[in-house]
Short mmCIF file of the C-alpha atoms (twelve columns), coordinates in Angstrom:
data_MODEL
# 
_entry.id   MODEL 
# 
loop_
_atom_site.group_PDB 
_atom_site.id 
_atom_site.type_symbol 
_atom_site.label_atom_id 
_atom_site.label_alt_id 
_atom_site.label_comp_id 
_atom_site.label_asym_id 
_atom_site.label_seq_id 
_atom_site.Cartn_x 
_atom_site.Cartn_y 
_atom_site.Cartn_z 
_atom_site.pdbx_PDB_model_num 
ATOM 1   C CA . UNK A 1   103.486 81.944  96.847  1 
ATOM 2   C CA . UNK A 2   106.015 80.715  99.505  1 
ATOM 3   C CA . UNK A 3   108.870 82.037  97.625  1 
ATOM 4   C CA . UNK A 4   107.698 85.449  96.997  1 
ATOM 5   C CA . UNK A 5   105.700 85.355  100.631 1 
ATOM 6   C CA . UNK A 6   102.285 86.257  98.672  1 
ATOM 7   C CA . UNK A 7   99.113  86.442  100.962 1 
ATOM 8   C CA . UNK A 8   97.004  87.404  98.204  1 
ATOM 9   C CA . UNK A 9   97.732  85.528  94.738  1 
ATOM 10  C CA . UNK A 10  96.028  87.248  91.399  1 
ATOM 11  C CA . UNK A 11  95.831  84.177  88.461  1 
ATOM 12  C CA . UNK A 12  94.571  84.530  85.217  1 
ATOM 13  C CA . UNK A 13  93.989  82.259  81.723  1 
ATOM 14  C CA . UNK A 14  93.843  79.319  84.612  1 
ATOM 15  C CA . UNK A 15  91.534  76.834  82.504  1 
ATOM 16  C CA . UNK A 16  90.600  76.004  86.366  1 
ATOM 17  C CA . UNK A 17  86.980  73.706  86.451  1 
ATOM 18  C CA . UNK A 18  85.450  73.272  89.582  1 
ATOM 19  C CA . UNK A 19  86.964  69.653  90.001  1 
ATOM 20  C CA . UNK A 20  90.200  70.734  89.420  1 
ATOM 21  C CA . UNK A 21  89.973  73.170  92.058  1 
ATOM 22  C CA . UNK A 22  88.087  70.945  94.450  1 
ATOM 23  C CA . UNK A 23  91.299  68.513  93.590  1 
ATOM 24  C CA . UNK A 24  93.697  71.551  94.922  1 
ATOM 25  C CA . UNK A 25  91.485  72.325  97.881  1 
ATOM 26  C CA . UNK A 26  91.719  68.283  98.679  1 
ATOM 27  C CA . UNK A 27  95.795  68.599  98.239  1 
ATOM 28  C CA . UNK A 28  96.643  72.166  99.574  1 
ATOM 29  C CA . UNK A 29  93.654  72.825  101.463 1 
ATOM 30  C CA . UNK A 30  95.387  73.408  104.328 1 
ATOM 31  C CA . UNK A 31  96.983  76.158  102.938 1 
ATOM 32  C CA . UNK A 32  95.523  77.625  99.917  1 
ATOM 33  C CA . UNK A 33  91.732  78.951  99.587  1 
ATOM 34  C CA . UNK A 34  90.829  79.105  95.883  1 
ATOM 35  C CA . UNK A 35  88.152  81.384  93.847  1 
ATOM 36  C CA . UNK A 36  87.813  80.113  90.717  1 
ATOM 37  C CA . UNK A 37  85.686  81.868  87.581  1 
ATOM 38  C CA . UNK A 38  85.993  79.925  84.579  1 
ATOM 39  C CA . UNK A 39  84.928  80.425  81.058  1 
ATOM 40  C CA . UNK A 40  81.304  79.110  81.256  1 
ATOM 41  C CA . UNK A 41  81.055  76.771  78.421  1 
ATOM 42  C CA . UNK A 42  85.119  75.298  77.874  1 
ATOM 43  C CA . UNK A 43  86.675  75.972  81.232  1 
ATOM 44  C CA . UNK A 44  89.787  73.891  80.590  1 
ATOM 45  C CA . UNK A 45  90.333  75.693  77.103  1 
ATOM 46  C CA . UNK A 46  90.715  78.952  77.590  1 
ATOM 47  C CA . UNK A 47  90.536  82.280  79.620  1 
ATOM 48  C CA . UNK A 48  89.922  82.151  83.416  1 
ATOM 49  C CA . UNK A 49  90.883  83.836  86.628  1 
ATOM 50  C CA . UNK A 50  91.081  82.818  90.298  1 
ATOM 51  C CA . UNK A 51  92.316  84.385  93.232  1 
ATOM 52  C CA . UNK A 52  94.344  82.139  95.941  1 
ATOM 53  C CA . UNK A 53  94.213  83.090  99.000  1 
ATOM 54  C CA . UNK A 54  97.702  81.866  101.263 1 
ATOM 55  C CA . UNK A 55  95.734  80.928  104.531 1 
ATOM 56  C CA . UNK A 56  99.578  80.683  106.543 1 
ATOM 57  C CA . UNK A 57  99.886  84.384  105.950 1 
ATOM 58  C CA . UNK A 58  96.549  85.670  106.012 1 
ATOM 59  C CA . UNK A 59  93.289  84.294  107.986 1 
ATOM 60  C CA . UNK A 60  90.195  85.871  106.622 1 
ATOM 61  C CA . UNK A 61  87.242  86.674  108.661 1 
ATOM 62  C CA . UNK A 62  85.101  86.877  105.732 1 
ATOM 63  C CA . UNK A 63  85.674  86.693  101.831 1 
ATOM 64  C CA . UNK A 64  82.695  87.294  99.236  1 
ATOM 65  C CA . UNK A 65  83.294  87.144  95.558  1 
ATOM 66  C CA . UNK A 66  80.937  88.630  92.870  1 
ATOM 67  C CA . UNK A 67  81.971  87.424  88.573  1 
ATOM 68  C CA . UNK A 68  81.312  90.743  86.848  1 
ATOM 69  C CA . UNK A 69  82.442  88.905  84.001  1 
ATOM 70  C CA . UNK A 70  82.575  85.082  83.576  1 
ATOM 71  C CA . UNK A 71  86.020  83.809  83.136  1 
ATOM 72  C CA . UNK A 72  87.517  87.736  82.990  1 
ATOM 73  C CA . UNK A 73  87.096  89.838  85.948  1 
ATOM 74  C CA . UNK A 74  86.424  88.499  89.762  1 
ATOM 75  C CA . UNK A 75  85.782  90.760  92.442  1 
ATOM 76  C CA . UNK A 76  86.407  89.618  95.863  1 
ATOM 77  C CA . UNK A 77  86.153  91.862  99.163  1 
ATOM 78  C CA . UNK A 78  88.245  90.347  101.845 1 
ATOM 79  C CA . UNK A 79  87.446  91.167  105.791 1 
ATOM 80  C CA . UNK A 80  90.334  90.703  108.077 1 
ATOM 81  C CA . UNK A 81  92.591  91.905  110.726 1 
ATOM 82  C CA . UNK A 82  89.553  93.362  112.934 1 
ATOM 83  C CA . UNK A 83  87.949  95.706  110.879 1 
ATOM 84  C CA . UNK A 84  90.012  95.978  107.461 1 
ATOM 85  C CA . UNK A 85  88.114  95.854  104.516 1 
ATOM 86  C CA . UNK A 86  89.834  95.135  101.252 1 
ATOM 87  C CA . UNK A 87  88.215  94.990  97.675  1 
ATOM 88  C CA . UNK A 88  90.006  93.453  94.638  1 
ATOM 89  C CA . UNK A 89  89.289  93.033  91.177  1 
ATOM 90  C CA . UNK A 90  91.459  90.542  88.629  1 
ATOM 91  C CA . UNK A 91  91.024  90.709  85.045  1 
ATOM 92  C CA . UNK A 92  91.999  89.104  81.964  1 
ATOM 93  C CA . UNK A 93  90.764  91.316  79.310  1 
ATOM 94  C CA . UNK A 94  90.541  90.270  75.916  1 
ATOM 95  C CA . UNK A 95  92.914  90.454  73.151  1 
ATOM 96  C CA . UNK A 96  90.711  91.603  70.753  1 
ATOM 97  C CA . UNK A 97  90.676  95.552  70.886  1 
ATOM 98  C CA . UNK A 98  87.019  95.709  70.190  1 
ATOM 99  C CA . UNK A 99  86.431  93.819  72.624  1 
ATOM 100 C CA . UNK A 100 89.085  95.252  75.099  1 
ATOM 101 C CA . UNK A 101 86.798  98.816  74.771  1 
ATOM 102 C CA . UNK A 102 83.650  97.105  75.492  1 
ATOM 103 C CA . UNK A 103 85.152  95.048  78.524  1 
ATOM 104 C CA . UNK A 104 85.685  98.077  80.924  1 
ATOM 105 C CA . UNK A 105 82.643  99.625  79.871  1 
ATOM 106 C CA . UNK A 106 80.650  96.396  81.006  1 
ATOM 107 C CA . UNK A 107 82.663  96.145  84.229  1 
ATOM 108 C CA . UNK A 108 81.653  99.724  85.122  1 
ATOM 109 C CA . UNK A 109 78.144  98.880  84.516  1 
ATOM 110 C CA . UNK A 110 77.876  95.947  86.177  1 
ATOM 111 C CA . UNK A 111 79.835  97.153  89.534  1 
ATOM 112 C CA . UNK A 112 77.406  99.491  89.798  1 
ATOM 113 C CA . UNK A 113 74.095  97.726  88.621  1 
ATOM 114 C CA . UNK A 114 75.436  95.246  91.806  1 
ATOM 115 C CA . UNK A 115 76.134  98.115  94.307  1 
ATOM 116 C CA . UNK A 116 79.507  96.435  94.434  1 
ATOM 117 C CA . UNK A 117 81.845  99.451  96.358  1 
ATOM 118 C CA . UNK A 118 84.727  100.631 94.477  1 
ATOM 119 C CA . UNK A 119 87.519  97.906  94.411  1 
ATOM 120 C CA . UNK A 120 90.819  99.122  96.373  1 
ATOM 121 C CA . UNK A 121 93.218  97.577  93.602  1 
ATOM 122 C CA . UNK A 122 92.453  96.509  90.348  1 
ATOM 123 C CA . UNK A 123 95.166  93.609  88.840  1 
ATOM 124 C CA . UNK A 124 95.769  90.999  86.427  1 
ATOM 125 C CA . UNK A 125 96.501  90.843  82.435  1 
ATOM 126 C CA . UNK A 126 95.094  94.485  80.974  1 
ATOM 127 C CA . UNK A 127 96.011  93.369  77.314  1 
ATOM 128 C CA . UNK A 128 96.397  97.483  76.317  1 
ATOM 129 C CA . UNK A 129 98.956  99.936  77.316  1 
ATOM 130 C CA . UNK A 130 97.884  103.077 78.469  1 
ATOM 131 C CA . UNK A 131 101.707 104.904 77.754  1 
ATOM 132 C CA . UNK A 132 103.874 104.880 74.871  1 
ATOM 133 C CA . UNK A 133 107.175 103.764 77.089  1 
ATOM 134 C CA . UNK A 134 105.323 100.787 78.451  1 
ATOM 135 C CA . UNK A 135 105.454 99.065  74.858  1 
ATOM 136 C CA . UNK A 136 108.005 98.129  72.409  1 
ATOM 137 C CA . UNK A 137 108.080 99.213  69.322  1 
ATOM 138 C CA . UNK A 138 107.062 102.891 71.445  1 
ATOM 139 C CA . UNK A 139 103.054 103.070 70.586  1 
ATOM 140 C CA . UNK A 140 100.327 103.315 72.473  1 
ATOM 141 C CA . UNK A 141 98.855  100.114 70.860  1 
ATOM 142 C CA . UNK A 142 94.983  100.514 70.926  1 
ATOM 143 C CA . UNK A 143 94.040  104.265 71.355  1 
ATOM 144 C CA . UNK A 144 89.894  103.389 72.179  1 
ATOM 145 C CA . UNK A 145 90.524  100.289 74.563  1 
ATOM 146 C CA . UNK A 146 92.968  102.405 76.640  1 
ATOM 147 C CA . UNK A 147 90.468  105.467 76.325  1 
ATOM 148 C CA . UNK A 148 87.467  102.938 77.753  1 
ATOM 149 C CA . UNK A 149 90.170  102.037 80.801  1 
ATOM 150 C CA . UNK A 150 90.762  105.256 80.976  1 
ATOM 151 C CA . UNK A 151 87.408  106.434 82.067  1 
ATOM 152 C CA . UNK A 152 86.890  103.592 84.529  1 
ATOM 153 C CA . UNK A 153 90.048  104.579 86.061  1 
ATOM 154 C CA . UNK A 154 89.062  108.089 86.731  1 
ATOM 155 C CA . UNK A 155 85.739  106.551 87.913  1 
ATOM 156 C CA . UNK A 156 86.952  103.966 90.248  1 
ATOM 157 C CA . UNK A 157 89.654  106.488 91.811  1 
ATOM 158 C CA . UNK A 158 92.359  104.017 90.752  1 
ATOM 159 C CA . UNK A 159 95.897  105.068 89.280  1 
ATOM 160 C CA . UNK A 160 99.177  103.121 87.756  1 
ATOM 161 C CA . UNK A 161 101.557 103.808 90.689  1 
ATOM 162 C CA . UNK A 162 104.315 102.189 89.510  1 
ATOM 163 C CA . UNK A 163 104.203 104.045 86.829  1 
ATOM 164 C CA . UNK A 164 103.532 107.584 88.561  1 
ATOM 165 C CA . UNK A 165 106.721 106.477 91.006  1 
ATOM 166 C CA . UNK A 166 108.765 105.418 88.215  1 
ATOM 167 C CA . UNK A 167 107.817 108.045 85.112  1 
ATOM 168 C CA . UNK A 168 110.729 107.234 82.837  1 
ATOM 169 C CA . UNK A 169 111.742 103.686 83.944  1 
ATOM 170 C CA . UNK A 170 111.030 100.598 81.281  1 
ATOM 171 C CA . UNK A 171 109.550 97.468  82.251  1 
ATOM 172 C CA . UNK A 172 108.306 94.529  80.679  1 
ATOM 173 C CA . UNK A 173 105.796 92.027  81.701  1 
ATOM 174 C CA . UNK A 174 105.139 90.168  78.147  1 
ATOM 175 C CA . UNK A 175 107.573 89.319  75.472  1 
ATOM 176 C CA . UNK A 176 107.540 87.762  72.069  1 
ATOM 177 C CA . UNK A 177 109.834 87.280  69.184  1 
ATOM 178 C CA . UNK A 178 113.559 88.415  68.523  1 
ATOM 179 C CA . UNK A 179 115.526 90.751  66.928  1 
ATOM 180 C CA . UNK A 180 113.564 93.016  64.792  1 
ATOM 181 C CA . UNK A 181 110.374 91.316  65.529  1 
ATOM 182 C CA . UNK A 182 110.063 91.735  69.669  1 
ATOM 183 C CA . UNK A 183 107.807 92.586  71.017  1 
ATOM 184 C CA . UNK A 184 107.556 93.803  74.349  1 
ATOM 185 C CA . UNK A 185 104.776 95.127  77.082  1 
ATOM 186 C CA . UNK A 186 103.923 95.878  80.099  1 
ATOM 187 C CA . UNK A 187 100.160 94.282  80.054  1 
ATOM 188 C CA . UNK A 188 100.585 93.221  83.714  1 
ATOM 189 C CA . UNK A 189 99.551  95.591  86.092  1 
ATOM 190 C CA . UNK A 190 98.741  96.327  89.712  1 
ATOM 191 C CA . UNK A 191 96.139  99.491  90.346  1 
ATOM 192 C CA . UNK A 192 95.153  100.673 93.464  1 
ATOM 193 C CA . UNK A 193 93.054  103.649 94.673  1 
ATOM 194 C CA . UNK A 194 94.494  106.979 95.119  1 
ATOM 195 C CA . UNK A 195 94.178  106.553 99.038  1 
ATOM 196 C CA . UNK A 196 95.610  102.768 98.532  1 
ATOM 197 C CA . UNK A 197 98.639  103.735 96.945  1 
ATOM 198 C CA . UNK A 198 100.295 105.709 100.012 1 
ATOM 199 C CA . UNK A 199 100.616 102.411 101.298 1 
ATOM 200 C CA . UNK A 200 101.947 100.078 98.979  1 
ATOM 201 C CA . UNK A 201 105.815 99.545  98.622  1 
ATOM 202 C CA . UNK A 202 108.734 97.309  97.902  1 
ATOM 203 C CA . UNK A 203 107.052 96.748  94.072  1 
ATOM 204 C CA . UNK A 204 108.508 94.156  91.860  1 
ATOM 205 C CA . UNK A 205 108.682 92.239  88.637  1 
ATOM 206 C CA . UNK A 206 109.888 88.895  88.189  1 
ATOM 207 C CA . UNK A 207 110.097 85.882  86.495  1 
ATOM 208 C CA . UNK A 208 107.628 83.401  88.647  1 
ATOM 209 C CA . UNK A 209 108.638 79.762  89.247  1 
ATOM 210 C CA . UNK A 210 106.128 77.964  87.126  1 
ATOM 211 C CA . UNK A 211 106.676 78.402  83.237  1 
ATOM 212 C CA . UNK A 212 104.647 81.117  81.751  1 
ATOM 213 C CA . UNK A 213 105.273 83.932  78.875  1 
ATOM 214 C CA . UNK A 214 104.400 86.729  81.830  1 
ATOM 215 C CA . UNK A 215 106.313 88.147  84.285  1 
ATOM 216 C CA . UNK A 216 104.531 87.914  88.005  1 
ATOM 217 C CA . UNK A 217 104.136 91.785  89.253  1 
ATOM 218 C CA . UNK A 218 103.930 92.320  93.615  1 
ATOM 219 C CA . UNK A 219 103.566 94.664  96.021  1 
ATOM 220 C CA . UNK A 220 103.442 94.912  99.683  1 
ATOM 221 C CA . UNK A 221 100.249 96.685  101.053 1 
ATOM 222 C CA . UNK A 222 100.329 97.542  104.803 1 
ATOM 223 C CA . UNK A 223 96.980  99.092  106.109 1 
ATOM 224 C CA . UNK A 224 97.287  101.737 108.792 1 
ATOM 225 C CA . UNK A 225 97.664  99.655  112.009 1 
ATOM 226 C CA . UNK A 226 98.288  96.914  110.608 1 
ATOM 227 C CA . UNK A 227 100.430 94.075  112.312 1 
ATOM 228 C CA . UNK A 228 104.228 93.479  111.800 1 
ATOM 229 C CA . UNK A 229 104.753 90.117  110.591 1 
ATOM 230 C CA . UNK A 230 108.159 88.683  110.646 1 
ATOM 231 C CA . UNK A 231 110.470 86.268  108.160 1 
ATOM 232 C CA . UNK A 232 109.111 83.185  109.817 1 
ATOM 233 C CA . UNK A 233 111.625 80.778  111.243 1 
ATOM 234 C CA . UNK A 234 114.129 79.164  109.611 1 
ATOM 235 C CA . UNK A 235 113.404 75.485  107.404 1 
ATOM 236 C CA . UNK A 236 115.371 73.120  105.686 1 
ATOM 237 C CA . UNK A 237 115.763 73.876  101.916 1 
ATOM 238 C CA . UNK A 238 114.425 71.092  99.731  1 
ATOM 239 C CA . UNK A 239 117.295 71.249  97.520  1 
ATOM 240 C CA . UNK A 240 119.692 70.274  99.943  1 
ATOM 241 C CA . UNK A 241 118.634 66.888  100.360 1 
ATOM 242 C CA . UNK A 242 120.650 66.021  97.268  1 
ATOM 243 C CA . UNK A 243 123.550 67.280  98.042  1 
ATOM 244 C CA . UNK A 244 125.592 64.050  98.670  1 
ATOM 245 C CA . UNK A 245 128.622 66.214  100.254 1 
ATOM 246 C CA . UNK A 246 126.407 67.631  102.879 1 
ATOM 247 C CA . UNK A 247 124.485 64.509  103.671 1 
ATOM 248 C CA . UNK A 248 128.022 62.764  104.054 1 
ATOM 249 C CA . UNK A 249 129.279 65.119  106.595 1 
ATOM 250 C CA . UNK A 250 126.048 65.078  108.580 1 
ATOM 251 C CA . UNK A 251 126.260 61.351  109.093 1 
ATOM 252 C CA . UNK A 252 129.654 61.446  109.919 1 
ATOM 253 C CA . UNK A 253 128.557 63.907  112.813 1 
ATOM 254 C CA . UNK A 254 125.414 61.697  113.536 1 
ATOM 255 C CA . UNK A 255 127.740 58.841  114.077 1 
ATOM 256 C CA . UNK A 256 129.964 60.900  116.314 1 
ATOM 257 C CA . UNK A 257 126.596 62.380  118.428 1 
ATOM 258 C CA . UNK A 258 125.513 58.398  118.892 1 
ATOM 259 C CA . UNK A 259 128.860 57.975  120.343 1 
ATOM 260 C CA . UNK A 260 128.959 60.813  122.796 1 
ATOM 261 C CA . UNK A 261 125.246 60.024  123.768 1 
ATOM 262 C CA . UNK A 262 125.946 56.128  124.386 1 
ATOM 263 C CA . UNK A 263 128.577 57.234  126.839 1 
ATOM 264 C CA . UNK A 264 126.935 59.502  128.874 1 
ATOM 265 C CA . UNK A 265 123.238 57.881  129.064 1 
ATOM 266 C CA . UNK A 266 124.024 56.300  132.025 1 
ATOM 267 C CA . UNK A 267 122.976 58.530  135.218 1 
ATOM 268 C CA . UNK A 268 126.407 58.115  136.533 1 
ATOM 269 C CA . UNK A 269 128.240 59.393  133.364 1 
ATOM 270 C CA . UNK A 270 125.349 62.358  133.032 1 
ATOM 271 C CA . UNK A 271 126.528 65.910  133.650 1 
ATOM 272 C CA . UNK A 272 124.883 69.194  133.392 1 
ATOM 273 C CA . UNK A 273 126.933 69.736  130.445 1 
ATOM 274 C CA . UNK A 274 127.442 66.109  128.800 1 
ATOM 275 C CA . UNK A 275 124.140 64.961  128.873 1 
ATOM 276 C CA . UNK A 276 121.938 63.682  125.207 1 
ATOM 277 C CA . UNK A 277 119.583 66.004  125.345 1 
ATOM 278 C CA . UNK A 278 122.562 68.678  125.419 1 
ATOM 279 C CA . UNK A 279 124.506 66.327  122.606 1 
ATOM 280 C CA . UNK A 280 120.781 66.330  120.428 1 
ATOM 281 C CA . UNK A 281 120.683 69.937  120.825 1 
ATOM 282 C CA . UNK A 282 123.907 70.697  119.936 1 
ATOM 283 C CA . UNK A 283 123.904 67.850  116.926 1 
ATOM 284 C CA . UNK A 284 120.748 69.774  115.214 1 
ATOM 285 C CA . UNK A 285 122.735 73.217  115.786 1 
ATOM 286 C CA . UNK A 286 125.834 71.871  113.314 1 
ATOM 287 C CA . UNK A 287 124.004 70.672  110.410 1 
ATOM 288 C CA . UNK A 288 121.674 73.822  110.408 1 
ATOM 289 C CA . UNK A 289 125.336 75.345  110.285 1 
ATOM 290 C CA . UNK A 290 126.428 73.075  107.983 1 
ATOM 291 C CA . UNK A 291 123.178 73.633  105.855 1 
ATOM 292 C CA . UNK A 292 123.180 77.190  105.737 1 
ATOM 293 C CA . UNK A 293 127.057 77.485  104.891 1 
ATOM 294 C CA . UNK A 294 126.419 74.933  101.916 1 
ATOM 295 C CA . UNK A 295 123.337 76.577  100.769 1 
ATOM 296 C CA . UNK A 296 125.455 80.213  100.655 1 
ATOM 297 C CA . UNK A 297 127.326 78.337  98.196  1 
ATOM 298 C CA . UNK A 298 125.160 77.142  95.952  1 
ATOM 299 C CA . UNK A 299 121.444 78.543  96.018  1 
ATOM 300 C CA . UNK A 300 122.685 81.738  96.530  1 
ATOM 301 C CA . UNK A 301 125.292 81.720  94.014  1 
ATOM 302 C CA . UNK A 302 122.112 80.897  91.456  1 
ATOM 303 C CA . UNK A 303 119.893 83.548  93.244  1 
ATOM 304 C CA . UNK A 304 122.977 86.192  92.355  1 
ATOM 305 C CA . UNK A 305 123.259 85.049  88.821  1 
ATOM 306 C CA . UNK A 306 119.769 85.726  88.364  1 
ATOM 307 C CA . UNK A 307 119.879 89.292  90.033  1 
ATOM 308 C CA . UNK A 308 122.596 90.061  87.820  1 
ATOM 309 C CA . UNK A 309 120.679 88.570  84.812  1 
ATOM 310 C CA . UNK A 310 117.994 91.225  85.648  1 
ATOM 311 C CA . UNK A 311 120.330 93.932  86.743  1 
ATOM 312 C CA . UNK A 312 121.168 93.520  83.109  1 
ATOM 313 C CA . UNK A 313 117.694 93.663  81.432  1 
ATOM 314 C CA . UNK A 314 116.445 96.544  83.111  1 
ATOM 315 C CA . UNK A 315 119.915 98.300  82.022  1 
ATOM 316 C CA . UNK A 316 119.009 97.316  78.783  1 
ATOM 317 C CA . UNK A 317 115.881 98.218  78.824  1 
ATOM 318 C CA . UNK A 318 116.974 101.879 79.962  1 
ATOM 319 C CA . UNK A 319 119.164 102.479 77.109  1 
ATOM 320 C CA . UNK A 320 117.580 105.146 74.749  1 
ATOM 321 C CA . UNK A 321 118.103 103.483 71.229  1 
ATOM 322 C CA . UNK A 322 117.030 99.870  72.818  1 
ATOM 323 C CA . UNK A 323 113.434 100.224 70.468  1 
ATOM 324 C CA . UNK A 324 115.461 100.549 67.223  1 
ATOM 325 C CA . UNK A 325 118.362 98.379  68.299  1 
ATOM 326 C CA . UNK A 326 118.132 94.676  67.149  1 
ATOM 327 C CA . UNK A 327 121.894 93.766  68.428  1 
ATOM 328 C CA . UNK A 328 120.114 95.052  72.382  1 
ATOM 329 C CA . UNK A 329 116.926 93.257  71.343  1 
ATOM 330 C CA . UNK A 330 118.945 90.180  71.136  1 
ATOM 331 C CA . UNK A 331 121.268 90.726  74.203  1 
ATOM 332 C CA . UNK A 332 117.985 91.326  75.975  1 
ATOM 333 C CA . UNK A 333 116.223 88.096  74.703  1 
ATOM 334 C CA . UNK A 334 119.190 86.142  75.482  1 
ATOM 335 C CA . UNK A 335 119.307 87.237  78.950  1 
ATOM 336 C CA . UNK A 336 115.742 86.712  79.180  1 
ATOM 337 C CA . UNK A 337 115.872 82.647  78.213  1 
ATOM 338 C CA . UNK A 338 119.490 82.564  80.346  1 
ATOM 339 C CA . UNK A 339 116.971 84.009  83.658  1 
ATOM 340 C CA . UNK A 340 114.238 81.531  82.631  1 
ATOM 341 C CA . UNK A 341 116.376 78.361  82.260  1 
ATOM 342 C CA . UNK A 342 118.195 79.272  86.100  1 
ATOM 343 C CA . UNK A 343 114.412 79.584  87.344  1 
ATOM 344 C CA . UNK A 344 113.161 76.699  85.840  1 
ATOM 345 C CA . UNK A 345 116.300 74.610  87.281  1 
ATOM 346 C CA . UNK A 346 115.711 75.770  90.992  1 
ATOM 347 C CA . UNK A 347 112.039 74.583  90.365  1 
ATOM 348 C CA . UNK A 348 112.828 71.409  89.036  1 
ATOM 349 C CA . UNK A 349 115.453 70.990  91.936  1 
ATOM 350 C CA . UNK A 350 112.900 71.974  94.873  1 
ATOM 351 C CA . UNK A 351 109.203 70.978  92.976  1 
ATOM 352 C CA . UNK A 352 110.215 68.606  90.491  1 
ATOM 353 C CA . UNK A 353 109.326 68.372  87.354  1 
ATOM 354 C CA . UNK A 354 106.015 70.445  86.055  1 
ATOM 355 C CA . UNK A 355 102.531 68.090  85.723  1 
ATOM 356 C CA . UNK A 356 101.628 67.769  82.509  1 
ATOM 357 C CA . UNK A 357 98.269  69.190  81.311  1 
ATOM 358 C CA . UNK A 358 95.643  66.249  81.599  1 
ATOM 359 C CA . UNK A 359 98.193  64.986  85.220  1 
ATOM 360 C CA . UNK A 360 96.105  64.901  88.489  1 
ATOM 361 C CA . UNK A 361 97.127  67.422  91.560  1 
ATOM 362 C CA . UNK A 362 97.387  64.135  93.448  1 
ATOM 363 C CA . UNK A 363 100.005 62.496  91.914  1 
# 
C-alpha cells in the first residue's frame, strides 16, 4: 500500500479470522483499518475478502460495511472529505460456473432486500470473462456466469472502463501453465458506475510485492472538489542501510562534521556561518545527497529492468498470433518469472523475508 500509495486496498482469498486481524490492528493499527469477512465455518482455509483502509492517506468520517455474501462479497460505504460518499463492493466469486451464475444473482437480491444504494465501484477476483480478448486461448469461458454479471451490471449502472478505454489492448491478471498449456485471464477487475468512471485515471496492472498468482489492478479516483494531495516528503529507503559503500562514506563525513563542530562550539569560535547547528544542517543535506545519488544507481536500475520486463509482456501480449504461438507463450512466461523474481528481491531487501503461514504478525 505504501509503494503503490493505495488509500483504499481491495483483498480477497485472505483466510483472515478475527484474531488474526485483531493481531494486525495491534501491529499496524496506526495505520491500517481492516474489514474482514471470512468464510464462516474454516476462515483460515479458504475464500475471504477484506478491505484495508490506509488511515495516512485517507481519514474516514464514517465507514459501514454490510456481507452480502459471507467470505465473497463486502460492501462498505465510506464517508469522507466533508460530504463524499463512496460505496464499494469486493468479490471473490466462485470458481465453479454454476455457482459463478448464481453468485450475482444473490448479490442483486440481497443489495436490494437490504436497501443497500448502488455501490460506486465494484472490484476484486470476478473468476469469468465477459470478452473473448480478455482470455487466452480467445473464449469467452462461461457464457451463463458472464450473462448473470451481465445483468447486474446493467442494473447497478456499472461498466469495465478499462476495457471501454482500451477496446483492443490485452491484459492479464491470472496466469497458469506454459507453452501450449497457458493459460491466461483477466479475472481481476475494477468497475465503477457510469458517472464514476469520468473520474478515474492513471489505471494500472502490476505485479504486487507480496507473492501471489494475481496481478494487483489500481486506479486513481478524484471526486469533484476533491483535495490535491502531494508525493509526501522525502524518507530514507530501507534498502540502503546495507549498502556498506554508502554507510562508509557517511561516517567518513560524520567524522569530518564532529571535527568542524568541536572547533567552533565555543562562543568565541561561533560565526553566523560556522556554527553546529549550520554544520548539522548541512551534514544531513550530504548524505540525503549521497543517498539519493546511490539509490539512482541501484533501486532504480531494478525499477527500469522491471518496466522493461513489462514493456515487453504487454508487447507480447499485443502481437496477433500470441494465442496460437507457444515459442511467445514461453518468451512471455519467462519474462513473467524474470519480473517476479526482481519483485520478490526488492521485498526481501526492504520487508524481509515473507512469514510463513501459521508465523504471528508480531514477530
Amino acid at each position: 500500500m505504501r509503494d503503490h500509495r493505495i488509500a483504499i486496498l481491495a483483498l480477497q482469498e485472505t483466510h483472515l479470522d478475527e484474531a488474526l486481524v485483531q493481531n494486525v490492528h495491534r501491529v499496524y493499527g496506526r495505520n491500517l483499518q481492516v474489514f474482514n469477512s471470512p468464510l464462516p465455518v474454516t476462515p483460515r482455509a479458504s475464500a475471504g475478502v477484506a478491505f484495508v483502509i490506509n488511515r495516512s492517506l485517507i481519514t474516514p468520517i464514517q465507514v459501514s460495511s454490510d456481507e452480502l455474501y459471507p467470505g465473497c462479497a463486502l460492501y462498505i460505504k465510506i464517508k469522507w472529505h466533508e460530504e463524499e460518499e463512496t460505496a464499494l463492493l469486493n468479490v471473490y466469486a466462485p470458481n465453479d460456473q454454476t455457482e459463478n451464475a448464481a453468485f450475482w444473482d444473490t448479490l442483486r437480491a440481497r443489495r436490494r432486500s437490504r436497501h443497500l444504494r448502488r455501490p460506486d465501484f465494484v472490484l476484486g477476483d470476478f473468476n469469468v470473462t465477459e470478452e473473448a480478448i480478455d482470455r487466452i486461448p480467445v473464449n469467452v469461458n462461461a457464457p451463463r456466469a458472464a450473462a448473470a454479471l451481465r445483468v447486474l451490471r446493467h442494473e447497478w449502472d456499472i461498466i469495465d472502463a478499462w476495457r471501454y478505454e482500451n477496446p483492443d489492448m490485452k491484459t492479464y491478471t491470472y496466469g497458469s501453465g506454459s507453452g501450449e498449456d497457458r493459460v491466461l485471464s483477466r479475472l481481476d477487475r475494477i468497475y465503477p458506475t457510469e458517472q464514476s468512471a469520468p473520474l478515474t485515471m492513471n489505471w494500472k496492472h502490476a505485479i504486487p510485492v507480496v507473492q501471489t498468482d494475481h496481478w494487483l489492478v489500481a486506479l486513481q479516483y478524484a471526486p469533484l472538489d476533491a483535495p490535491y494531495i502531494g508525493k509526501g516528503r522525502w524518507t530514507w529507503p530501507a534498502q540502503m542501510l546495507e549498502s556498506a559503500e554508502l554507510i562508509d562514506n557517511i561516517v567518513e563525513s560524520g567524522i569530518k562534521m564532529q571535527s568542524e563542530m568541536s572547533k567552533h562550539q565555543n562562543p568565541v569560535a561561533r560565526t553566523n556561518d560556522k556554527n553546529p547547528q549550520l554544520l548539522w544542517e548541512s551534514f544531513k543535506s550530504e548524505i540525503t545527497t549521497m543517498c539519493k545519488k546511490e539509490a539512482k544507481l541501484t533501486l532504480n536500475k531494478r525499477a527500469s529492468k522491471r518496466a522493461t520486463l513489462a514493456k515487453a509482456i504487454q508487447s507480447i501480449h499485443q502481437l496477433p498470433d500470441f494465442a496460437t504461438n507457444d515459442s511467445l507463450k514461453a518468451d512471455e512466461a519467462d519474462c513473467h518469472s524474470e519480473q517476479s523474481l526482481l519483485q520478490k528481491a526488492n521485498a526481501w531487501e526492504e520487508y524481509g523475508p515473507e512469514p510463513t503461514k501459521n508465523e504471528n504478525p508480531e514477530t
